[in-house]
C-alpha positions in Angstrom: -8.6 105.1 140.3 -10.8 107.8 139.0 -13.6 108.7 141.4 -16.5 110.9 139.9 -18.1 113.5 141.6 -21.7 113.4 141.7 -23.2 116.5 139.5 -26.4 118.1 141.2 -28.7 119.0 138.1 -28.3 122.7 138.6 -29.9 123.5 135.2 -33.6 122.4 135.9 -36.3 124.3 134.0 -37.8 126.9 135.9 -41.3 125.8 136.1 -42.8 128.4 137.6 -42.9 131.5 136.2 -41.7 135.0 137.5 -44.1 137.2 138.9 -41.6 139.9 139.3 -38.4 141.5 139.1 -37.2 140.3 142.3 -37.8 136.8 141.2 -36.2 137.2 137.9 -32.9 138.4 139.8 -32.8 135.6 141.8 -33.2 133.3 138.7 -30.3 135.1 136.9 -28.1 134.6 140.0 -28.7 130.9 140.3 -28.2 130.2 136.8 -24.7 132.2 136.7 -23.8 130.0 139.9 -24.4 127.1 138.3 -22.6 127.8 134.9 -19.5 128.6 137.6 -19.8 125.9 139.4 -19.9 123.7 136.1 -16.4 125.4 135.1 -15.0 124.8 138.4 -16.2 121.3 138.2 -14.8 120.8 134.9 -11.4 122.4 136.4 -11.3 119.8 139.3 -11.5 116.7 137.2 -8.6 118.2 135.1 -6.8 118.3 138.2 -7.5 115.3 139.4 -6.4 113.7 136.4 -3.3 115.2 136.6 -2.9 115.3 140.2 -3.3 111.3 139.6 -0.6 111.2 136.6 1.7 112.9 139.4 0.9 110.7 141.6 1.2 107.1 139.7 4.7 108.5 138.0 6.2 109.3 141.7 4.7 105.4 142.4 6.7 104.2 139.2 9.6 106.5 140.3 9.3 105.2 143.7 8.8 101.4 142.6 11.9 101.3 140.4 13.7 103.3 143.4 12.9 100.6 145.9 13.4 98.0 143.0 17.1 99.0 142.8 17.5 100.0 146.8 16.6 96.2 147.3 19.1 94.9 145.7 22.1 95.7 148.0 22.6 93.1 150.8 22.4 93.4 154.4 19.1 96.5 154.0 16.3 95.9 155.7 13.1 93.4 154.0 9.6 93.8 153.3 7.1 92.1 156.0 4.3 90.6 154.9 1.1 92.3 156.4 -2.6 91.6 156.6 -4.5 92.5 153.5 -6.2 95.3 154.2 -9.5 96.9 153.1 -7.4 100.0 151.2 -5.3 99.7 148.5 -3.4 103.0 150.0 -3.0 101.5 153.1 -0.7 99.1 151.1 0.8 101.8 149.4 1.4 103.5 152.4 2.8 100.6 154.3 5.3 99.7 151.2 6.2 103.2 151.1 7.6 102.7 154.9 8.9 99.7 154.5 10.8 101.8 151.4 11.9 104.4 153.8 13.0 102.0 156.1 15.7 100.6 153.1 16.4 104.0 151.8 17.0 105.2 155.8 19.7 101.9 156.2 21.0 102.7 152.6 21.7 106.3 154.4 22.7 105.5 157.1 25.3 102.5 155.4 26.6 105.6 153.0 27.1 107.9 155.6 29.3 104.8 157.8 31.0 104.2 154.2 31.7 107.9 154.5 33.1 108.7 157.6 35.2 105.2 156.6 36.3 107.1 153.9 37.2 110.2 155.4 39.2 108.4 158.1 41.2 106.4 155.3 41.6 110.2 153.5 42.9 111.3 156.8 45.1 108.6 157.5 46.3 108.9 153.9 46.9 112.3 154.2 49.3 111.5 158.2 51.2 108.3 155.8 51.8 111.1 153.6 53.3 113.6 155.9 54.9 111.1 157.3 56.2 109.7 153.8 57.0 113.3 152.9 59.0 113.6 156.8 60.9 110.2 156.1 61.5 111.0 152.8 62.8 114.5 153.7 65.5 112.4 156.6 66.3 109.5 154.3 67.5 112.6 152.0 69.5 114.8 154.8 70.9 111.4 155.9 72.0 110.3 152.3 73.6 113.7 152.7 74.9 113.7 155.6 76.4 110.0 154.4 77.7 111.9 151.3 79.7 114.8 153.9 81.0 111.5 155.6 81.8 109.4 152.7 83.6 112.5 151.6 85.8 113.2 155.1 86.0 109.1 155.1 87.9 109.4 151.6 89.9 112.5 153.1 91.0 110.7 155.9 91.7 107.3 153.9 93.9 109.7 151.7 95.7 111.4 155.1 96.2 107.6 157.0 97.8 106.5 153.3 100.3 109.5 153.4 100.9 109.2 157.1 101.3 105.1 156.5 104.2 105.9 153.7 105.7 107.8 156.3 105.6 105.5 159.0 106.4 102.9 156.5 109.2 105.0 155.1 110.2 105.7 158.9 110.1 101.9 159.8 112.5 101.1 156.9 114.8 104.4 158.5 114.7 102.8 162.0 114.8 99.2 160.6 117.9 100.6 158.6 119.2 102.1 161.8 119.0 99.4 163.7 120.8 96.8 161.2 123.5 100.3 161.6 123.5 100.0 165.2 123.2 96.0 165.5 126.2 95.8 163.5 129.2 94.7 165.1 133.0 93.5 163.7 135.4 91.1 165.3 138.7 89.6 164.0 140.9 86.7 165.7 144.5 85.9 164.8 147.9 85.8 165.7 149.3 89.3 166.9 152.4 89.3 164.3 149.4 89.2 162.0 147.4 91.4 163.5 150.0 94.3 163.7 151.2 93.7 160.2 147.8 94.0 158.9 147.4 97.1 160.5 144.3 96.3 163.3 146.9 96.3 166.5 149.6 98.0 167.4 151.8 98.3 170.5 152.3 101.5 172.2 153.8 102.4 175.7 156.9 100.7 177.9 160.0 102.2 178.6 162.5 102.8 176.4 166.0 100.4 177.0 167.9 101.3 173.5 167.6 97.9 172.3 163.7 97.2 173.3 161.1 98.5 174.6 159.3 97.0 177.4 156.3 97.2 179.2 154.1 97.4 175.6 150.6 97.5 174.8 148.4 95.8 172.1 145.9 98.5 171.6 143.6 98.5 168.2 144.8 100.9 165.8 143.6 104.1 165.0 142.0 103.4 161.6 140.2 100.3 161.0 139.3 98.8 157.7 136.0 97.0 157.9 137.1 94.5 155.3 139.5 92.7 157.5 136.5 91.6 160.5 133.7 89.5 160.0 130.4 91.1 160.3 127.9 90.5 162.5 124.3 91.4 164.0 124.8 91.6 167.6 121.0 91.0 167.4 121.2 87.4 166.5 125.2 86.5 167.3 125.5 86.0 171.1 128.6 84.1 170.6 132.1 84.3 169.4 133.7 81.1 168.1 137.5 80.8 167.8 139.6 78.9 165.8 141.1 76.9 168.6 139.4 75.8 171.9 142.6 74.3 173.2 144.7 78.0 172.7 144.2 80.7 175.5 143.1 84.1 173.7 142.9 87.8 174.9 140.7 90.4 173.8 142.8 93.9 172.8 140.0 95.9 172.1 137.9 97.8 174.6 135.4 95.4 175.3 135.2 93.4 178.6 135.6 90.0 179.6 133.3 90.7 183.0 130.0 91.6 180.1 130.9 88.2 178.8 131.2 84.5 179.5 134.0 82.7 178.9 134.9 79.0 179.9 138.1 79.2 181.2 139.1 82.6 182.0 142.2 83.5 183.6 142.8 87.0 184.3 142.5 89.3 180.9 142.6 85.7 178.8 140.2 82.7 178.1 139.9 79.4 176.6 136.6 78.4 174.4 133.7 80.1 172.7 133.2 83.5 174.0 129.2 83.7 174.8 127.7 87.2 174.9 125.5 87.6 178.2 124.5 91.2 177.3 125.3 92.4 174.2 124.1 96.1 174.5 126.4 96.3 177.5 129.3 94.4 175.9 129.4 96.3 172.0 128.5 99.5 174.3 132.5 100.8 174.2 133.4 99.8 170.4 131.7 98.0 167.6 135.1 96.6 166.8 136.0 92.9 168.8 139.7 92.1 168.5 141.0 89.2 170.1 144.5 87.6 170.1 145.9 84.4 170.1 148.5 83.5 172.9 
């Protein structure tokens, strides 16, 4: 609203006349002043009219400002006041209740902020910590690789060191079928001796016999004429006759065995093995003859 200043009429006709110098000065003087004061007038108004253009584009500026600030939720609303006398006190009043918003909107951004550089910061430690972890997960995969790697190695060295135990199992498996073996034979002594698995040694010489004999196994045995056995599982000896007293000629004991009907160096029945470590101990060669 443009307000006009009032205009004192500087420019009045000098009605009285000069009488002298002094007078005609003074006359000079006032009429300069008031040709500068007329410029300085015009000079205000143009001032004024643009101090006012200023003033109702910052109100536009501000309007649309506070337009758009009012629009986000939660900020602060405009009261209703008295109407008052002054259209500036409204302005002025709208103007705080502006600031008001715009201070909130402020004070919201810098919260959103600090929010935001606390999400960078904890973005920034997940990362680290990402970057650590990932870093481990990638010494453990190798340490797993140098593992993996002895694991195979050691895989390789148990596999050897299994074919040699397995080859050594199937040495002492072999050896012990070797040393579980055992021979025997049973039959009449004329049989025996002819075959070549007894012979008599010993006894005094009388020209036309010798007495006092011994059946003792011969030197040389041929495997093919016994029946084998594995001493491991065979714990008895079965003859052909129970009823027929029989006598063992080899160097095994009758006391390491246990025999029905023993009497002295001879029995009658099956001949059960008791101990059979103890009994094959002096020969792996059982001969036993009929009587």
């Amino acid at each position: 609203m443009k307000r006009l200043w009032p205009v004192a009429a500087i420019a009045l006709p000098l009605a009285v006349a000069c009488t002298s110098a002094k007078e005609r000065a003074r006359a000079d003087s006032a009429q300069a002043l008031a040709s500068q004061q007329k410029v300085l007038m015009a000079k205000l108004e143009a001032e004024k009219d643009s101090l006012g253009k200023v003033v109702g584009d910052a109100d536009d500026f501000i309007a649309k400002v506070d337009s758009t600030v009012s629009k986000v939720k939660g900020l602060p609303k405009s009261k209703r006041h008295k109407e008052s006398e002054s259209p500036i006190e409204d302005q002025i009043q709208a103007r705080k209740d502006m600031l008001k918003r715009v201070s909130a909107l402020v004070q919201r951004a810098q919260e959103t902020a600090k929010e935001l550089a606390d999400a960078k910061k904890r973005e920034d430690e997940l990362k680290n910590d990402n970057d650590k972890l990932k870093a481990q997960v990638d010494a453990d995969a190798l340490r797993i690789a140098e593992l993996t790697s002895q694991i195979d190695q050691q895989a390789q060295t148990i596999a050897q060191m299994q074919a040699k135990v397995d080859t050594l199992d199937m040495t002492v498996n072999e050896l012990r079928a070797t040393q579980s073996k055992a021979y025997y034979v049973i039959g009449n002594e004329d049989v025996l001796i002819k075959k070549g698995i007894i012979v008599k040694e010993g006894g005094a010489n009388l020209l036309i016999a010798r007495v006092g004999r011994t059946l003792v196994p011969a030197r040389e045995l041929d495997r093919e004429l016994f029946t084998a056995i594995d001493t491991r599982n065979v714990h008895e000896i079965e003859v052909p006759d129970t009823t027929r007293r029989y006598q063992i000629v080899s160097r095994q004991s009758l006391d390491d065995a246990d025999a029905p009907q023993r009497d002295g160096p001879s029995f009658r029945g099956n001949l059960k093995i008791k101990d059979s470590d103890k009994f094959w101990g002096p020969s792996k060669y059982l001969i036993i003859v009929e009587r």
